[in-house]
N, C-alpha and C positions, 0 to 999 in steps of 0.2 A: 687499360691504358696502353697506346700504343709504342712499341716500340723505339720508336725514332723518336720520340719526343723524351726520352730517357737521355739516347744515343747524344741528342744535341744537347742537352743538359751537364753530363758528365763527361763527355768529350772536352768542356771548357775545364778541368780540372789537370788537362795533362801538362799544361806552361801555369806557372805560378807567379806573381807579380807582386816581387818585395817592394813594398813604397820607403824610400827612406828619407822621408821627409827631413826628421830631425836634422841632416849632414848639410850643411849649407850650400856645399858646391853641386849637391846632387839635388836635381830637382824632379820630381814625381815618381815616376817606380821605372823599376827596368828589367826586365824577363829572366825569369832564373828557370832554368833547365836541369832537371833530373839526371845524374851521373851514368847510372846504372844500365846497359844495355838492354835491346828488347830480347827476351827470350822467347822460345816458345814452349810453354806447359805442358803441352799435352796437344796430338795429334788424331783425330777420332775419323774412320770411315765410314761412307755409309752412302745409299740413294737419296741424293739431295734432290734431282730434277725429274727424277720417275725414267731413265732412260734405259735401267738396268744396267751401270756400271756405278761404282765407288767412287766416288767423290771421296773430297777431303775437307775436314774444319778443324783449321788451325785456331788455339788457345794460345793465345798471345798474351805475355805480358811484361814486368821488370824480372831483369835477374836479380835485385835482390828486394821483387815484390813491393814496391814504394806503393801506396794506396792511392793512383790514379790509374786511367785507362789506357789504353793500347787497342787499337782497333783489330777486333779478330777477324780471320781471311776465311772464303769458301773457295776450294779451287777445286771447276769443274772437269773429270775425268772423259774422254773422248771414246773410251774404250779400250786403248792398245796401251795404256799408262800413260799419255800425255794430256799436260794437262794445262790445256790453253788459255782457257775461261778461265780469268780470278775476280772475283767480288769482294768487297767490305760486309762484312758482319751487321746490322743495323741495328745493331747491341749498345748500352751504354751502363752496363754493370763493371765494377771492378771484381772479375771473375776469375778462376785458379782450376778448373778444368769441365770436361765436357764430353756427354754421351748423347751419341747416334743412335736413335731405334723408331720405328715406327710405332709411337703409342695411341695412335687415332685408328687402325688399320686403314689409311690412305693409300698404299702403295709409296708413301714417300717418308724419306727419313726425317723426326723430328729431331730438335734440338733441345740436350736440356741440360742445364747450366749451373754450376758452383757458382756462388755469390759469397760477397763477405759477409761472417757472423753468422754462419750455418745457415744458409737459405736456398734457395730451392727453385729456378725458372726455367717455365716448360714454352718452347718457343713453335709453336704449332708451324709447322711449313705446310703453305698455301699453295706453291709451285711458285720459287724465285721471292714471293715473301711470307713473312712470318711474324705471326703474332702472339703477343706474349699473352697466355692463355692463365699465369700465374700457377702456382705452388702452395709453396711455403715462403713466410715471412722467416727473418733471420729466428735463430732460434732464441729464446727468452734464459737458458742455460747454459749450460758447459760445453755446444760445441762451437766450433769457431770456422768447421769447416765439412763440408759432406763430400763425400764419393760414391756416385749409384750406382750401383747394377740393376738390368731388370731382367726379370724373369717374368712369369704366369706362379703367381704364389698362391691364390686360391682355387685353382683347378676352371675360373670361365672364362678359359681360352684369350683372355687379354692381357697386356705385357704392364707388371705392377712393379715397383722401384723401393726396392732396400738399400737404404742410403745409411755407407756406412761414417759413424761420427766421430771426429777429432779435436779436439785435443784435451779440454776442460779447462776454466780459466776463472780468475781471482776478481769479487765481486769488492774492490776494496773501497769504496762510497758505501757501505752497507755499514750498521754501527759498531758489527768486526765484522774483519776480511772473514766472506764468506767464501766457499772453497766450493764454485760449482764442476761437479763431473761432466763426464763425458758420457754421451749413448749414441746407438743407433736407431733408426725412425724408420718404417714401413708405410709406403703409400696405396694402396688399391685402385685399382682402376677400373669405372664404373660402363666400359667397353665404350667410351664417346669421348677418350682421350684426356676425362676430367679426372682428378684425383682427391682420394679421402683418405686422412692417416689414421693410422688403426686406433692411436694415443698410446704405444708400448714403449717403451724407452727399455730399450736392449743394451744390457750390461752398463758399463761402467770404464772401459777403457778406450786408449784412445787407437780408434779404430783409423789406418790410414786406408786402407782396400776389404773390399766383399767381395769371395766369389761365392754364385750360386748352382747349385745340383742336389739330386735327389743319393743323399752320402749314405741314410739308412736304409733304402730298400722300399719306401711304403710309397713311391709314386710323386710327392712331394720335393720343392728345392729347398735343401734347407742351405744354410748359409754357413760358411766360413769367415773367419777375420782374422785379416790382419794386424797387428795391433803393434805400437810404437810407444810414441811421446805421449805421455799418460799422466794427469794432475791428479795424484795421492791425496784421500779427506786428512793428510797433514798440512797440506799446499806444496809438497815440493813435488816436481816433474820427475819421472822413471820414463829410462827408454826400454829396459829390460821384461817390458809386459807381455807374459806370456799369450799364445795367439787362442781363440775361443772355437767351439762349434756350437752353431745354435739349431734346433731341428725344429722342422713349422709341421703343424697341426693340421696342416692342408687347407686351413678359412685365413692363411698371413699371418698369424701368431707363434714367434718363437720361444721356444722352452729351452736354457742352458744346459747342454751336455753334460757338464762341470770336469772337461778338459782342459786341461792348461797345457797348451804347446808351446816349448821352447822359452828361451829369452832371449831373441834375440830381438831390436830393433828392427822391426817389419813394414815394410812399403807396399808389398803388391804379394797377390795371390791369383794365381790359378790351379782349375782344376779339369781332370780327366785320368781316363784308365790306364795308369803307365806299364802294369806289368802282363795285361791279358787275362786278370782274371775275373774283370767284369765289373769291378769294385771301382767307385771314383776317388782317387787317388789326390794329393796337391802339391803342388812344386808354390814355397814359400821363399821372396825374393827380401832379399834383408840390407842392412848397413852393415858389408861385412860377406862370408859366405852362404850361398843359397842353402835352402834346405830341400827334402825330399822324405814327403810323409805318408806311409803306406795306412787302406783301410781293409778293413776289417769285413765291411761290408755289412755292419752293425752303424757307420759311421763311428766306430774307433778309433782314431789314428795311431799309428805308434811310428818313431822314428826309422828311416834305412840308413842313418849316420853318415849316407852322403853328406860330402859339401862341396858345393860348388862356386868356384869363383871366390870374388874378394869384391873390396871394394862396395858402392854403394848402386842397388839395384832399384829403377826407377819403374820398371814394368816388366811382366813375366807373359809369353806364352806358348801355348801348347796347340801343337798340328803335325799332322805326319810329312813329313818334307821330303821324305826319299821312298813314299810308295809301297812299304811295307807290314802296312798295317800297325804300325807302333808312333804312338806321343811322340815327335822330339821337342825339345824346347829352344826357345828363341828370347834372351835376356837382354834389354835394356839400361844399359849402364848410366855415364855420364857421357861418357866420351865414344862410347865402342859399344857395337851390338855382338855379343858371343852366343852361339849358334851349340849346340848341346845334342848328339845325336844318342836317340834309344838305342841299344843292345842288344833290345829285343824281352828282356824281360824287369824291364823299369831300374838297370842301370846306365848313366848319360856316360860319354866320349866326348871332350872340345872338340868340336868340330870349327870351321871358319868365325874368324873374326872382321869386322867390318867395324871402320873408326868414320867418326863423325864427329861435328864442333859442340861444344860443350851448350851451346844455346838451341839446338836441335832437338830436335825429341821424332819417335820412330811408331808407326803404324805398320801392321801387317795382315794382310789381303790380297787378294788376287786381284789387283787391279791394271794387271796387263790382259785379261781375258782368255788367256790360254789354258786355264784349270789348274795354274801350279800357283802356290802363294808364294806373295813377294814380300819385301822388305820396303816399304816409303818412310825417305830420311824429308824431313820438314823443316826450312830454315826459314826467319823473319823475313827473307826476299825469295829465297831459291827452292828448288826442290831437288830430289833426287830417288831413282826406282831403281831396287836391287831386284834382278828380274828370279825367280827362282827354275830351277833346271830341272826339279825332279829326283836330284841326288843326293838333294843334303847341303849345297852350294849356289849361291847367289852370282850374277855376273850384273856388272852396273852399267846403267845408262848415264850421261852426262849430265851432268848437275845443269838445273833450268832455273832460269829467272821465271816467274808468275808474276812480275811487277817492276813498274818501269820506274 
């Protein structure tokens, strides 16, 4: 089913029309409007037009999430980081966020989609349009919400999707409140852009982010998670879940480490080798301060009692920004992007901070084409490129309208 026939479908869902008939003076209905501003979710880069530069696809939706739509944006990159070209999304899911990657090997970047009630739409890009190729239906359990990553999980060269699951939730129509959990789902990819789930329902917690990499050594990615808001088989919610490792068998099936990292309330994870010694390391972004978990190269982790920052961290990552061969890290807060320089042997330094509007959300990519990676701030109208220098320091372009 095509696309746009959704789009026009649930596009009528965003004005709602109270009839108040009973009220004598009032006759027929009158348009009620949603409070809550647009925000933007999640901002994802990627080759949207086959041009060789980064585009961008803005996840747009309410700041406090009301269950109707918001049309998401594409805005096309020119090369030098501007970005003139904006388009409407031809989407009509009420969706909470969104990953770019070529899973057809087209040369062009697809789309694929969070949906509500854990579900799963893979938006095949055609060049300019796109068709929904389908997934996954919402899930039949405990999750309420997915976040992918992909990787190559069974070793034949095509990019398959470990989505990780959120939250777990109360089946109270059942003859008792049944208490379903929470997992995470692996897809395979059949190299023709189609996808098959393996049927593993991984762990039990509620998983907000997955990164993936090969953490034991054997050639394989196995997967990390992050882990949060968590529904207990007593029904009540824990935000104190500790984070998991799960390591894949090289054919998409993962086997639990039976590591428990941390309590803290976890949003986002990345990983890579912070201290030089080969081993893939993770920087875990939390409600509260960051962590910093050393391996073993066994895939062990144990803690470096780093903590960084405060506050609530909405995306984490890791690139060398001053040229020296070492991780730094680059945190997404709510309000402000704080910049974390390596040591040199996988201890951070605050380096530069960069503030932005609370309805914002932040990509990083080199989408000025000079080989140094930037910082792109994404607002429901505007944009903005922290252009990166090579030193560890961002300088900024003028915030840009995409839309009149």
């Amino acid at each position: 089913m095509s696309i746009s026939y959704w789009h026009q479908w649930l596009r009528s869902l965003g004005t709602i029309l109270l009839c108040l008939l009973p009220i004598p003076f009032l006759v027929g209905c009158i348009p009620f409007q949603f409070e809550r501003p647009a925000q933007v979710h999640q901002v994802a880069l990627g080759d949207l037009n086959g041009n060789g530069h980064l585009d961008a696809y803005l996840n747009i939706g309410s700041g406090g999430r009301e269950p109707y739509v918001r049309p998401n944006y594409l805005l096309f990159n020119d090369g030098s980081g501007h970005f003139g070209d904006a388009e409407e999304f031809p989407q009509g899911w009420p969706d909470h966020a969104v990953t770019l990657a070529d899973l057809n090997a087209s040369g062009l970047a697809d789309v694929l989609l969070t949906i509500d009630a854990g579900g799963l739409v893979h938006a095949v890009n055609l060049g300019h349009t796109f068709y929904s190729s389908g997934l996954s239906p919402p899930a039949r359990k405990g999750v309420g919400r997915l976040r992918p990553a992909v990787a190559d999980l069974n070793g034949n060269d095509h990019l398959d999707i470990f989505a990780a699951g959120c939250c777990g939730r109360e089946r109270a129509l059942s003859p008792s409140d049944e208490h379903l959990l929470p997992y995470s789902q692996v897809w395979l990819n059949n190299g023709q852009g189609r996808f098959v789930g393996t049927g593993q329902l991984i762990g039990n917690a509620g998983s907000n982010a997955a990164a993936l990499a090969d953490l034991n050594g054997n050639g394989y990615p196995d997967a990390f998670l992050a882990n949060g808001r968590t529904l207990d088989r007593e029904g009540s919610y824990r935000t104190d879940t500790p984070n998991t490792v799960w390591f894949n068998d090289g054919e998409g099936m993962f086997q639990d480490s039976g590591q428990q990292l941390g309590s803290a309330e976890s949003l986002a994870v990345a990983l890579g080798d912070l201290n030089g010694n080969g081993f893939v390391d993770a920087v875990v972004g939390n409600r509260g301060a960051d962590e910093v978990w050393l391996n073993d190269g066994l895939g062990n982790f144990s803690d470096s009692d780093q903590r960084l920052g405060s506050g609530l961290t909405r995306a984490v990552y890791l690139a060398d920004l001053n040229g020296n061969g070492r991780l730094d890290l680059i945190v997404a807060g709510e309000t402000e992007v704080q910049v974390w320089v390596n040591d040199d042997s996988g201890h951070f330094q605050s380096g530069q901070r960069i503030g932005h509007h609370r309805y914002e959300a932040i990509a990083v990519g080199d989408v000025t084409g000079d080989g140094q990676l930037d910082i792109f701030v994404a607002g429901v109208r505007a944009y903005q490129v922290w252009r990166g220098q090579g030193n560890g320091r961002f300088t900024a372009d003028p915030r840009t309208d995409y839309r009149q």
